[in-house]
C-alpha positions in Angstrom: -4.8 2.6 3.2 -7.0 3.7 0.6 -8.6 7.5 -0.9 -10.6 9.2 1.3 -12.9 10.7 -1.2 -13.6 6.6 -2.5 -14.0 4.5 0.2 -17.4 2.5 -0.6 -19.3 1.8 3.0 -18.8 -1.5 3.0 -15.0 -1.5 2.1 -14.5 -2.9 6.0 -16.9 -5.6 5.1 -15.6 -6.6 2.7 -12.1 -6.5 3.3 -13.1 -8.5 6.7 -14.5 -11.7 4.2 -10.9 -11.3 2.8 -9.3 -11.6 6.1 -12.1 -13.5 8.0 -9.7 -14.6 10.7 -7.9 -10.7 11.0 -8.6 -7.8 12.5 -8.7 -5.1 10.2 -7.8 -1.6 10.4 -9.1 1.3 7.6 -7.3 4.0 7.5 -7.8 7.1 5.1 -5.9 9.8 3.9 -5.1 12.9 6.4 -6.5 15.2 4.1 -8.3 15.9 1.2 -7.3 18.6 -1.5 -10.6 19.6 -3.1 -12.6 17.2 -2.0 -10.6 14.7 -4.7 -6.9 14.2 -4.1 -6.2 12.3 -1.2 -3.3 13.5 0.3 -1.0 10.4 3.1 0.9 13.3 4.6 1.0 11.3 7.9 2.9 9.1 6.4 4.9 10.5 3.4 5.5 13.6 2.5 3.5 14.9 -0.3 3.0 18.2 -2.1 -0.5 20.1 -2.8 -2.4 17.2 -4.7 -1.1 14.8 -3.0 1.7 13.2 -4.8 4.4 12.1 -2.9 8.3 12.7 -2.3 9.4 9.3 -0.8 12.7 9.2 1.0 14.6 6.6 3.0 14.3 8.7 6.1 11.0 9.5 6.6 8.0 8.3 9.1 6.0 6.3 8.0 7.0 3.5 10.1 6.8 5.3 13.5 3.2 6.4 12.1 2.2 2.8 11.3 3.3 1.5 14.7 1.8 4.1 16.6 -1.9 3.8 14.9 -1.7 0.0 15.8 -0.5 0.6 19.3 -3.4 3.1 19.8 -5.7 0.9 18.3 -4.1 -2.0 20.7 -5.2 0.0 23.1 -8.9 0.7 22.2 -9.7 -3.0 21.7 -7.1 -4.0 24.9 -9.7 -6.8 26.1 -8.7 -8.8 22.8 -5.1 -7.5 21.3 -4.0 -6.8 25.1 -1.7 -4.3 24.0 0.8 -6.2 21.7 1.4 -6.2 17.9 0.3 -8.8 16.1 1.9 -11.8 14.9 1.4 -11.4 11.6 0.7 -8.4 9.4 -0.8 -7.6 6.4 -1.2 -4.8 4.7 -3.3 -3.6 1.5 -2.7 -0.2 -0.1 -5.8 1.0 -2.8 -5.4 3.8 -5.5 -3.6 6.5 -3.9 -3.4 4.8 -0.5 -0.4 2.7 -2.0 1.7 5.6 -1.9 2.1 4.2 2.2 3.4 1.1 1.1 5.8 2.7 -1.5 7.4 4.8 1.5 7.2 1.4 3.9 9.4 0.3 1.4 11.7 3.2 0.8 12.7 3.0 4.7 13.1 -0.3 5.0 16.5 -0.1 5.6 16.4 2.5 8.1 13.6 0.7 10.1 15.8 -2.1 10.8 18.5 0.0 12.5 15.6 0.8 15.8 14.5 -2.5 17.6 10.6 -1.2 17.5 10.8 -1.2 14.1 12.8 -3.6 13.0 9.5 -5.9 14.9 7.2 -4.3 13.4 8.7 -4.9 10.2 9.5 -8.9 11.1 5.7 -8.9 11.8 4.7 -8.1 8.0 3.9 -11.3 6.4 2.2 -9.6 2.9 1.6 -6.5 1.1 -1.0 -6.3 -1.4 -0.7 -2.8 -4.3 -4.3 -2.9 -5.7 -4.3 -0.6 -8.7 -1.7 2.0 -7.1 -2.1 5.8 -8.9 -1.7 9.0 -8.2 -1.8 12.6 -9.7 2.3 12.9 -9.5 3.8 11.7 -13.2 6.1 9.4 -12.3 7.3 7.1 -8.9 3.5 5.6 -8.6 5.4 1.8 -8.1 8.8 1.5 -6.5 11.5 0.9 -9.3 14.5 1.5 -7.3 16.7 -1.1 -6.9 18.2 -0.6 -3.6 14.4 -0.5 -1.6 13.2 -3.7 -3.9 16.6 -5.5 -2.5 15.0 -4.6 0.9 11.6 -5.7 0.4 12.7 -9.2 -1.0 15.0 -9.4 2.0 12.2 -8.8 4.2 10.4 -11.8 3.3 7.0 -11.0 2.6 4.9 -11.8 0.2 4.2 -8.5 -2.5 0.8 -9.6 -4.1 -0.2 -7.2 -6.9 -3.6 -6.4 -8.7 -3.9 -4.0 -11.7 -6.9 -3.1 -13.7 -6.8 -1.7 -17.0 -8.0 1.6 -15.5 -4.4 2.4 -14.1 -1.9 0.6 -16.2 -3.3 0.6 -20.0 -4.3 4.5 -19.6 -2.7 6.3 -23.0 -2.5 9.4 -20.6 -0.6 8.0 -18.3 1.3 5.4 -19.9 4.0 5.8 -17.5 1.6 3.6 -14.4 2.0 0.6 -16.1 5.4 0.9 -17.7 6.6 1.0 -13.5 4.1 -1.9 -12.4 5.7 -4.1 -15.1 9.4 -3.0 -14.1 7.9 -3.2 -10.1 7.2 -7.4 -10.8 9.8 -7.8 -13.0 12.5 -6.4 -11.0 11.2 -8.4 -7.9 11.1 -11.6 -9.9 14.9 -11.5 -10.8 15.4 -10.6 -7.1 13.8 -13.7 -6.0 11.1 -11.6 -4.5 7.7 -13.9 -3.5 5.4 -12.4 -6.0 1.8 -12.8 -7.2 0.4 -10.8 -9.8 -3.0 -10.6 -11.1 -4.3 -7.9 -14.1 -8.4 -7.9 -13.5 -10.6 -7.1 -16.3 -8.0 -7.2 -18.9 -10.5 -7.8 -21.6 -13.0 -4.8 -20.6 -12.8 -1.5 -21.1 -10.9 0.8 -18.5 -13.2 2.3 -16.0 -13.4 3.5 -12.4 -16.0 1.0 -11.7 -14.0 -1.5 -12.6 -10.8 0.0 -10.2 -13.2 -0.3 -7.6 -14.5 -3.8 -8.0 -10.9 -4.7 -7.5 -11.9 -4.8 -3.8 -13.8 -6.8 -4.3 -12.2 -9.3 -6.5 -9.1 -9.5 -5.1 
């Protein structure tokens, strides 16, 4: 999941060297508020500009399985039609705002059996340098949907640049990435963390070349 409006042409390429042995789906936002916020409304709902307003009983889910069974179906000859054994799944920028919901309705995924599988079938999450234009709930700090997600299993690997979480303007990014790992940690969560560039000046080239670094 990553912003529309930023997706580099070879983001598939080089997401595909990450996961050589995967098969990797790109998908962008449903919309685009003028022509620069990337707005996930397929997944979350989310006002104007794209921030969202996550809740336990949304779709995201439903909307994740059904772009996988669809895309089962295109490429039949090799998938034949079934989910895969494993999952991973990478949020960029504003496209991490999907795996924030993912998370939020964890607990009500489990209660519907094609859920619940698609769920088991999620071995890792990646965040890479989650933001968006809301001012607050850009990581998940909730207790209740962290329980969930260390319960789950997977493993939450998270990437930051300076350019989200050491911005004076909005100081409030990195004060919930730090309560994000630290709250997993003393759950027992599986986590990796890695801050890129930490000794370079903030800038969006730099959020970028996270996709490449990561």
């Amino acid at each position: 999941m990553q912003n529309f409006s930023e997706i580099p042409e070879d983001t598939t390429e080089l997401l595909s060297r990450r996961f050589p042995d995967s098969f990797v789906w790109l998908i962008p936002a449903s919309r685009m508020h003028l022509q620069k916020f990337s707005c996930y409304d397929n997944f979350v709902t989310s006002n104007l500009f794209g921030a969202p307003k996550h809740s336990s009983n949304g779709h995201a889910f439903e909307h994740l399985l059904a772009l996988l069974l669809h895309g089962g179906r295109q490429a039949s000859q090799i998938l034949k039609e079934r989910l895969p054994t494993q999952l991973t799944l990478v949020g960029f920028s504003k496209g991490c705002v999907v795996l924030n919901q993912l998370v939020y309705e964890l607990s009500t995924a489990q209660q519907q059996p094609e859920l619940a599988a698609l769920m088991h079938c999620i071995t890792d999450l990646f965040w890479l340098d989650g933001g968006h234009p809301g001012g607050s709930n850009t990581w998940v700090t909730a207790e209740e949907p962290l329980k969930e997600l260390v319960a789950c299993g997977a493993t939450i690997h998270v990437h930051v640049s300076p350019y989200q979480v050491q911005d004076p303007r909005r100081a409030w990014i990195g004060r919930e990435q730090r309560r994000f790992v630290r709250s997993l940690h003393l759950l027992g969560g599986l986590v990796q963390e890695k801050v890129h560039f930490e000794d370079d000046e903030p800038s969006l080239e730099k959020h970028f070349r996270i996709l490449e670094e990561f």
